[in-house]
C-alpha positions in Angstrom: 13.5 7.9 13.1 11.6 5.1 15.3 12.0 1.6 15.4 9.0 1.0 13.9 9.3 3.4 10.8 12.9 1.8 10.0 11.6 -1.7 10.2 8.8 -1.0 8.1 11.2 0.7 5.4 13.8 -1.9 5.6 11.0 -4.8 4.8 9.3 -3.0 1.8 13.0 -3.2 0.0 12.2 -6.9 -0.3 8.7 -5.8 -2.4 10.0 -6.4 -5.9 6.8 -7.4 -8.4 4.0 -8.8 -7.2 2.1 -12.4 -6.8 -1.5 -11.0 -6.6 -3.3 -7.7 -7.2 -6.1 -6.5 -4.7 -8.7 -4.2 -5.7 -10.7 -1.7 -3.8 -14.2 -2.8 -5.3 -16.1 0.4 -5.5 -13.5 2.6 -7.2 -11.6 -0.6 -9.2 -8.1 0.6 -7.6 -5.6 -2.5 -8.3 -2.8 -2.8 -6.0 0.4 -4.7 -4.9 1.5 -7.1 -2.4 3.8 -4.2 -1.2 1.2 -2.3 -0.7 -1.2 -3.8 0.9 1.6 -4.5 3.4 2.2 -0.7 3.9 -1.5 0.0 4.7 -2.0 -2.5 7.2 1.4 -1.9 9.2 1.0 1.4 8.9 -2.8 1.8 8.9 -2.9 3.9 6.4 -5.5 2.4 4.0 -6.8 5.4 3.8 -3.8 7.0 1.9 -4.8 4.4 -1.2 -8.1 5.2 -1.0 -7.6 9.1 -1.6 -5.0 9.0 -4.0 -7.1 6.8 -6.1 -9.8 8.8 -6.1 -7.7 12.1 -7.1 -5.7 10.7 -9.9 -9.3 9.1 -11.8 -10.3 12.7 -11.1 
């Protein structure tokens, strides 16, 4: 396993809770601090995106 990948692992352990929700607008998706950190280190915004859409399916 990269660097990367274990660093980004070992800092989402500290996600407990959450101080704000975002929201994806168009499909009204709420989600956490945590992540919203995953999909920008990881650029995978996406991955929240599709998932939403298949489970209001």
């Amino acid at each position: 396993m990269n660097t990367q990948v274990k660093e980004i692992k070992e800092r989402l352990q500290y996600f407990t809770g959450t101080e704000m929700f975002y929201q994806i607008p168009l499909i009204r998706t709420r989600f956490t601090d945590g992540l919203k950190y995953l999909s920008e280190v990881a650029e995978c915004f996406w991955l929240i995106t599709d998932a939403s859409v298949i489970a209001k399916v």
